[in-house]
ZAZA-171559 format. One record per residue (C-alpha): residue in one letter; residue number from 1; x, y, z; chain. Coordinates in Angstrom, 2 decimals. Example, Ala and Ser with C-alpha at 12.3 -4.5 7.8 and 13.67 -1.06 7.14 Angstrom:
% residues 2
- A	1	12.30	-4.50	7.80	A
- S	2	13.67	-1.06	7.14	A
% end
This chain:
% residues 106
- X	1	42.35	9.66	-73.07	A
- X	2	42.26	10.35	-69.08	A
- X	3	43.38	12.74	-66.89	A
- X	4	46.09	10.38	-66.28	A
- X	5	47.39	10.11	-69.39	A
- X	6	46.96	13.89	-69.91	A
- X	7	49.23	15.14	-66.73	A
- X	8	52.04	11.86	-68.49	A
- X	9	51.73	14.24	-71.91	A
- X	10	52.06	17.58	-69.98	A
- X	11	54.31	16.49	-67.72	A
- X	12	56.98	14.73	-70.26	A
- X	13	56.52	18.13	-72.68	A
- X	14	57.60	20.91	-70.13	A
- X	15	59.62	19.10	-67.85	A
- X	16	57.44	19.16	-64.43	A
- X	17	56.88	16.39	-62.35	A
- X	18	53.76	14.39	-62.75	A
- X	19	52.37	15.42	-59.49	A
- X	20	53.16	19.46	-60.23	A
- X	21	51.41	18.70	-63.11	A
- X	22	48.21	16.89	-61.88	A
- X	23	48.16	19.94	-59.62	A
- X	24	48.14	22.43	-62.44	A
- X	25	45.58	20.05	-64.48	A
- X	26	43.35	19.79	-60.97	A
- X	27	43.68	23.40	-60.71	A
- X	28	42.45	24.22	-64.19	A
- X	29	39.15	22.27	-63.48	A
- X	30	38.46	23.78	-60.78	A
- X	31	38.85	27.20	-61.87	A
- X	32	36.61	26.24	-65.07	A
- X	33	34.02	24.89	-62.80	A
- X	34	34.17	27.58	-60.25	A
- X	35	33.84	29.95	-62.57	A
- X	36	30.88	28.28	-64.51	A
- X	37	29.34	28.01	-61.19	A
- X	38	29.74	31.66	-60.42	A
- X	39	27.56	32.20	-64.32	A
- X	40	31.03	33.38	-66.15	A
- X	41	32.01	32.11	-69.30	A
- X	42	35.69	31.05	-70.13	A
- X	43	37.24	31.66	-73.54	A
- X	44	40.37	30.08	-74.66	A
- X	45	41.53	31.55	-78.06	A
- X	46	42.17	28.84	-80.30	A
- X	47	40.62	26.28	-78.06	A
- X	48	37.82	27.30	-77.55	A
- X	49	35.16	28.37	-74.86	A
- X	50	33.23	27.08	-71.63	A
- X	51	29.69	28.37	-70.68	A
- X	52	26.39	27.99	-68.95	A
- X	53	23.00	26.88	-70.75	A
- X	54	19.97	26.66	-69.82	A
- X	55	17.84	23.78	-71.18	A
- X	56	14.05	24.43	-70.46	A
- X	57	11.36	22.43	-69.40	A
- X	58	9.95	19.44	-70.98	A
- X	59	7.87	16.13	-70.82	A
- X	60	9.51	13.09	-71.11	A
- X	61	8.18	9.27	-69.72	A
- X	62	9.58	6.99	-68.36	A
- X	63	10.31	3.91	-70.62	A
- X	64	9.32	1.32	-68.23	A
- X	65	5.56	1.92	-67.03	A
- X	66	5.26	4.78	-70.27	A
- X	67	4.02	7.51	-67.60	A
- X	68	4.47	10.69	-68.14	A
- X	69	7.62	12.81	-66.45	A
- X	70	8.23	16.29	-66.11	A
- X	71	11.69	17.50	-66.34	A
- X	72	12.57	20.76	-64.37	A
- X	73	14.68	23.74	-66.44	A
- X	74	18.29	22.83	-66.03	A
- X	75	21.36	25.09	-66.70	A
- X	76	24.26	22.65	-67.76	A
- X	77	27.82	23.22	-69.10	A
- X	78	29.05	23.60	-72.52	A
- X	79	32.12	23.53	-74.96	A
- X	80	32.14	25.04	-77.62	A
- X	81	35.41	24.24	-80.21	A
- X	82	37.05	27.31	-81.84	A
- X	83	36.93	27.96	-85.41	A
- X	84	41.24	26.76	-85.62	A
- X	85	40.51	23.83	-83.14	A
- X	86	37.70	22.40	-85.65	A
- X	87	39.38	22.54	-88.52	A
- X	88	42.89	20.90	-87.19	A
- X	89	41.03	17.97	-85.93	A
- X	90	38.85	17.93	-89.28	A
- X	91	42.47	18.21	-91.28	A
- X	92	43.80	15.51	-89.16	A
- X	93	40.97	13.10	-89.00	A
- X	94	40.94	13.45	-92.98	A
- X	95	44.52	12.61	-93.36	A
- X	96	44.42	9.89	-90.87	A
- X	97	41.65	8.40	-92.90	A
- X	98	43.34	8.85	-96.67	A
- X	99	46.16	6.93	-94.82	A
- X	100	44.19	3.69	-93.48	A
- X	101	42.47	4.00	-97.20	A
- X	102	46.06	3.78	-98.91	A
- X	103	47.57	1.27	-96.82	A
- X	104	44.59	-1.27	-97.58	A
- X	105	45.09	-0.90	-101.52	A
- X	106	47.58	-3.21	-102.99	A
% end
């Protein structure tokens, strides 16, 4: 799915146009990574919640001449699924597959 077809879902479900709504949706990101930026952490209940981590130094090579690299500390975002947003995507995945599995018996 793309942004696009995000602000067609949005828009068609409350009724805004599809620009006010890929202003709202272009608003949201922003905020999330303005705030991420700024070290905050954003919690959505029941979606879930947006933070900063830090991923430490390490030694990697490069693949092609099998030198050694070193690979600076980074601090990168990260989504982390609530509790109720796991399991109705678990519950739906499930169901989706018990249907393909039925339709293929005879």
């Amino acid at each position: 799915m793309t942004k696009a077809d995000i602000v067609d879902r949005i828009a068609e479900g409350t009724g805004l146009t599809k620009l006010e709504t890929e202003a709202v949706v272009d608003g949201f990101v922003i905020t999330v990574m303005e705030a991420l930026e700024a070290g905050q952490s954003i919690e959505l209940r029941g979606f879930g919640s947006f933070r900063v981590r830090e991923r430490a130094a390490r030694m990697a090579r490069n693949p092609q001449t099998d030198e050694p690299i070193e690979v600076p500390r980074q601090f990168v975002p990260a989504f982390k699924a609530s509790r109720e947003f796991r399991r109705v995507v678990n519950e739906a995945r499930l169901a989706a597959e018990r249907a393909a599995e039925a339709s293929e018996k005879p």
